[in-house]
N, C-alpha and C positions, 0 to 999 in steps of 0.2 A: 504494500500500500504506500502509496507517496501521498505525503502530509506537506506542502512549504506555505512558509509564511514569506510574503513577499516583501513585508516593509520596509523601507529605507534602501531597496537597489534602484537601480537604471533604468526605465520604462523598457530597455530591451532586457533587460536580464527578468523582468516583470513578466514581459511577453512569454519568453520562453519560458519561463515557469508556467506559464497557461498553458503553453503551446503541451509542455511534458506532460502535463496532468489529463487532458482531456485526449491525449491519442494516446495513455498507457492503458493496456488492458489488466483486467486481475489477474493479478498472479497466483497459481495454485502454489501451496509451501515446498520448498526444493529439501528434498531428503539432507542429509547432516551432509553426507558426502560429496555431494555435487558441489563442484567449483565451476561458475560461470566463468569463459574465456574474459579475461581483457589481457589490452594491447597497451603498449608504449606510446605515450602522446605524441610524441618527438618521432616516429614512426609516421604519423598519420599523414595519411597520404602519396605514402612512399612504396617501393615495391616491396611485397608479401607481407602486409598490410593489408587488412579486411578494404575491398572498395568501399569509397565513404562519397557523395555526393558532393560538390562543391561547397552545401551551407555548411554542411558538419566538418569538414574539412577545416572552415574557417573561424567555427565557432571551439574545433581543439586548439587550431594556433592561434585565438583571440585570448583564451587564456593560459597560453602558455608564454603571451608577451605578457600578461598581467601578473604571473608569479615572481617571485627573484629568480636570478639565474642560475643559482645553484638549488633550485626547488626544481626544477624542468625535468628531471630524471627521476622525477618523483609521482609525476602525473602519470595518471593511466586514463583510459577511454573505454567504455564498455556499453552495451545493450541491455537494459532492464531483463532480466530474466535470461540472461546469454542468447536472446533472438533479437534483430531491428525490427522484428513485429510488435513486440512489446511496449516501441517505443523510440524518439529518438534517442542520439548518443549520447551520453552523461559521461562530462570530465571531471575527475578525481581524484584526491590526491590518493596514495596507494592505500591499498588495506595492510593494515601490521597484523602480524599474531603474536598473539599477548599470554602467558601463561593460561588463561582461561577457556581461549578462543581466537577471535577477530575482534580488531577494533576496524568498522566501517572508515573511510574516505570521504571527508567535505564535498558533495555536488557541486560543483562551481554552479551559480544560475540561483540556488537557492539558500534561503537563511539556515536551515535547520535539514535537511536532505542527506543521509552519509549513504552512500554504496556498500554493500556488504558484501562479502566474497561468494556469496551463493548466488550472486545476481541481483537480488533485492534491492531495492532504494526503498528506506523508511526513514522516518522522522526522530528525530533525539530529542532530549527535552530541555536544554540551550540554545536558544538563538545564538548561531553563529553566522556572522556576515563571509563572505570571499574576504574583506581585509583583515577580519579577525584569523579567521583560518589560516590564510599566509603569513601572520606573524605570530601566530605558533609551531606553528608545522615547521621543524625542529632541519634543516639541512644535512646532510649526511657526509 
C-alpha cells in the first residue's frame, strides 16, 4: 500500500506523487523470501539496464543531480512489486539489512514512502522530506 503525504515539495514532485498513487495496483503480500529486482540508478538508461522510457529515465537522473555526489552509488530504481505494471519507477536510496531485517529506502517524490526489499512501497510514520533524507543518509 503506498501512503504519501505530499506537503511542502515541488508541484512536480506533488504530481508525481499523484501520478504513483493512482496507477499503482494492490499488491498481494510477497512471501518473506522474494526479493524484488532493483537496478543501479547510475545504470539507468545504459546498456543491460531494464528499458526505461524517456520520462523515467529523467526522473532517475533528476534525482541523482539532486543527491550529493558521493550519495549516487547509493540510489537504486525499482518497480513497485518487481513488475512496471504495478506502477511507475521509484528512486531510492538503497535498502540496508539491519540485524533484524530490512531497513526500506527514502522514495524520492514523497515525504514519508520507503521501498522495501520485497518490492513494497509503504509509508513510515516520520515525515521525511528528499532534503531531510539526503542529509542523513550517511555516505559510504
Amino acid at each position: 500500500m503506498l501512503v504519501a503525504a505530499c506537503q511542502h515539495v515541488s508541484t512536480d514532485q506533488t504530481q508525481y506523487m499523484r501520478d504513483f498513487a493512482r496507477s499503482i495496483k494492490p499488491l498481494s503480500p510477497s512471501p518473506a523470501s522474494t526479493v524484488a529486482p532493483t537496478y543501479l540508478a547510475l545504470d539507468a538508461g545504459r546498456p543491460g539496464a531494464p528499458n526505461l522510457t524517456p520520462v523515467e529515465i529523467a526522473r532517475v537522473w533528476r534525482v541523482l543531480h539532486e543527491v550529493k555526489p558521493c550519495q549516487r552509488a547509493l540510489l537504486r530504481y525499482a518497480f513497485p512489486g518487481g513488475d512496471r505494471r504495478n506502477g511507475p519507477v521509484a528512486v531510492f536510496f538503497r535498502i540496508v539489512r539491519e540485524e533484524n531485517g530490512y531497513s526500506g529506502g527514502h522514495v524520492f517524490g514523497s515525504n514519508n514512502a520507503v521501498y522495501m526489499w520485497d518490492g513494497q512501497v509503504i509509508a513510515t510514520m516520520g515525515l521525511e522530506s528528499d532534503a531531510e533524507a539526503i542529509a542523513q543518509e550517511k555516505c559510504e
